[in-house]
Residue, then its C-alpha position, 0 to 999 in steps of 0.5 A: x145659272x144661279x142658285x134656285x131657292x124659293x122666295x119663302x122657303x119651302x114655297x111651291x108653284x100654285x097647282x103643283x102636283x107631284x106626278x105619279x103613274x096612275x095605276x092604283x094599288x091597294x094596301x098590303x100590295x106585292x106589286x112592285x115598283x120601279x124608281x129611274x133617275x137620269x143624272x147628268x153622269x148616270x142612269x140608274x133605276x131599282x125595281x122594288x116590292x113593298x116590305x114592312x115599312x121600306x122595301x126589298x129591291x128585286x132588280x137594278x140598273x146603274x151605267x155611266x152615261x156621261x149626259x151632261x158631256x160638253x152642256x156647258x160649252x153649247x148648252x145641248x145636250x150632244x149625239x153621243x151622250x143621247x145615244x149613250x143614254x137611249x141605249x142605257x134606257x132600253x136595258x131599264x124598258x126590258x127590265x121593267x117588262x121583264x118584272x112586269x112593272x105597273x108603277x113606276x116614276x121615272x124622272x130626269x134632272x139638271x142636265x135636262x133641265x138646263x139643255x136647250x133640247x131636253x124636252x126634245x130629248x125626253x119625246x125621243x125617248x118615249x119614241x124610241x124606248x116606250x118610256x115618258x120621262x119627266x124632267x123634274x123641278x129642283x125643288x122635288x128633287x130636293x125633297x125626294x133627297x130628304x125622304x130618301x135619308x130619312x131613316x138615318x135621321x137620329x133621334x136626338x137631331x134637332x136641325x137636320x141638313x141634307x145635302x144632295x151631291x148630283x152631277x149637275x147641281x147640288x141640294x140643300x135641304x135645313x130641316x127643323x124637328x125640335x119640336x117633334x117627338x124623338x121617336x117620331x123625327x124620322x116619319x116626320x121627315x117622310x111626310x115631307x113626300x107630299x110637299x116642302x109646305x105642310x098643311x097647318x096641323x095640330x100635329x107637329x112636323x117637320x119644318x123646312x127652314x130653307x132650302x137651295x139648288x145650286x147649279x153645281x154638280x161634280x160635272x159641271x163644277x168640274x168643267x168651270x175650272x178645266x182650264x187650270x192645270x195645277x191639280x191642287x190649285x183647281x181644287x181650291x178654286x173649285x171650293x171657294x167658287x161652291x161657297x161662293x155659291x151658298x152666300x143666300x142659305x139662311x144657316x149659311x148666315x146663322x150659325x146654329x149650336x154643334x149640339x143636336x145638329x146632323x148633316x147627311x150627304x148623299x151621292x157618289x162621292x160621300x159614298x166613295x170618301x166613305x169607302x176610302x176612309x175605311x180602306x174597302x178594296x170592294x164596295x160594300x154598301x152595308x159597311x158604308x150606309x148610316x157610317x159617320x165621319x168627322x170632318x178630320x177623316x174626311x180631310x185625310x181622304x181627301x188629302x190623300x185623292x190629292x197627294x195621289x194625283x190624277x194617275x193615282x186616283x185613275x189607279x185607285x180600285x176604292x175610286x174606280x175608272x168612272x168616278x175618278x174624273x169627278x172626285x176632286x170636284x165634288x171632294x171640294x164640295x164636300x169640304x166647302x160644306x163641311x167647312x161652313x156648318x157648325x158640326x164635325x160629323x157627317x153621316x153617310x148615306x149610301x141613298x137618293x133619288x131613287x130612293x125617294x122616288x120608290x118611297x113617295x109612290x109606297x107612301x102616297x098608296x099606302x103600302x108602307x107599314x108605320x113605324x121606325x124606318 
């Protein structure tokens, strides 16, 4: 499958709507909200009440469930990985009755939108579990990526490039805010929950230079080369195919200058490289979100993932038994990205979908107070 872009960047279907539960909530409220998003590896969701301008989470749900298990062999997704997920979404419903969640998007992402039976999949859960799921486009689940980070945005960043590391697929978002005010950059890229195409204004924003879904993922970029069985050579096919892949990015093809330019990778494995880097025997979120890495540090950890090899890693508390499968694929991912734009510094976030999810719903209600995130 090839990568999905639009033919103008930022470009939305006509009538598109972003999909939000109807329940009305009034400003100042302490109604809380709930974000799930179903992955091609995982199911993870929060429960979140309104705080000043973000929130508090309440309660959380996070499990392997492996979705996307042998979808690039059939194209289906199969019985176990279903069941796995039903049992997993059953947990999320008692949650939610549990905190007497109103409020809510619950969403689900590549693995669903390539197998032949997602849509099936998701009638089976709202049988089965209560809960309507919406398979989203790739397009939003780029944009929810960008919200999510946007507290980490410095004010000195002129060009900003968000990348989503997902399971089955793989966002890129350019941002361009030069022409925004420094202390208003990182609302700027909140507003961006309405759409990649902002209505013309007097006031400056955000502008979308290009952005692109490659269908990549740590699962399925994997599976491409499960066939090769020289760890180190999988791992440089894996990253030459994903660049390969980034061939129709605009910044891809024009390189922009060191100076004011700001990657932010979000997903398990920026997390993970982070985590290893700073040699944390248990995860400590606080330690690895907003954390920048030069390019130098990242190559060391992922030379160390390799040096190790597939029984080191397994063994590796820092990499933990479920991600092990999956780092060396997405580490060839990180490295391909960091390979191409014209920056040495990464900066962590330890953030995503749900994230985005929880700060579209506070956003388009009102509930979030202005100001710096």
């Amino acid at each position: 499958m090839a990568p999905q872009r639009p033919k103008g960047a930022g470009a939305l279907d006509k009538g598109y709507q972003p999909a939000l539960s109807p329940a009305p909530v009034t400003p100042g409220s302490t109604k809380l909200y709930a974000a799930l998003d179903l992955g091609t590896n995982s199911c993870r969701m929060l429960i979140a009440q309104p705080k000043g301008s973000g929130f508090h989470v309440v309660d959380s749900f996070s499990k392997s469930v492996q979705l996307g298990a042998g979808l690039e062999k059939t194209g289906r997704l199969s019985r176990g990985s279903m069941s796995r997920t039903i049992q997993a979404l059953r947990i999320c419903q008692q949650k939610l009755r549990r905190n007497k969640v109103r409020r809510m998007r619950l969403v689900a992402t590549e693995a669903c939108r390539r197998a032949l039976n997602g849509a099936d999949f998701m009638k089976r859960i709202q049988r089965e579990t209560g809960l309507r799921l919406d398979i989203i486009k790739p397009e939003e689940e780029a944009r929810l990526a960008v919200i999510s980070c946007a507290p980490l945005v410095n004010r000195k960043t002129e060009n900003l490039l968000v990348v989503d590391i997902g399971g089955g697929s793989t966002e890129l978002v350019w941002i361009d805010i030069s022409k925004v005010p420094r202390k208003d950059r990182a609302q700027s890229i909140m507003r961006l929950h309405t759409g990649f195409q902002q209505a013309v204004s007097d006031i400056p924003a955000a502008r979308v230079v290009d952005w692109i879904s490659v269908p990549l993922g740590v699962a399925t970029l994997r599976d491409q080369f499960s066939d090769v069985e020289d760890d180190a050579a999988r791992f440089a096919l894996m990253s030459w195919f994903f660049e390969e892949n980034l061939t129709d990015f605009t910044p891809y093809q024009s390189a922009q200058p060191q100076e004011n330019f700001q990657i932010v990778g979000t997903s398990g494995t920026v997390t993970t490289v982070a985590a290893s880097h700073l040699g944390l025997k248990r995860y400590d979120r606080t330690k690895v979100d907003g954390l920048r890495m030069t390019s130098d540090q990242i190559d060391r950890v992922i030379h160390s993932y390799l040096a190790m090899g597939p029984g080191g890693r397994r063994a590796d508390p820092r990499i933990g038994q479920d991600r092990s499968a999956l780092i060396m694929s997405g580490a060839a991912i990180l490295q391909a990205l960091m390979r191409c734009w014209p920056t040495d510094r990464m900066s962590v976030a330890d953030r995503g979908l749900r994230e985005g999810l929880l700060y579209a719903q506070m956003s388009a209600d009102g509930v979030l107070e202005d100001g710096a995130y």
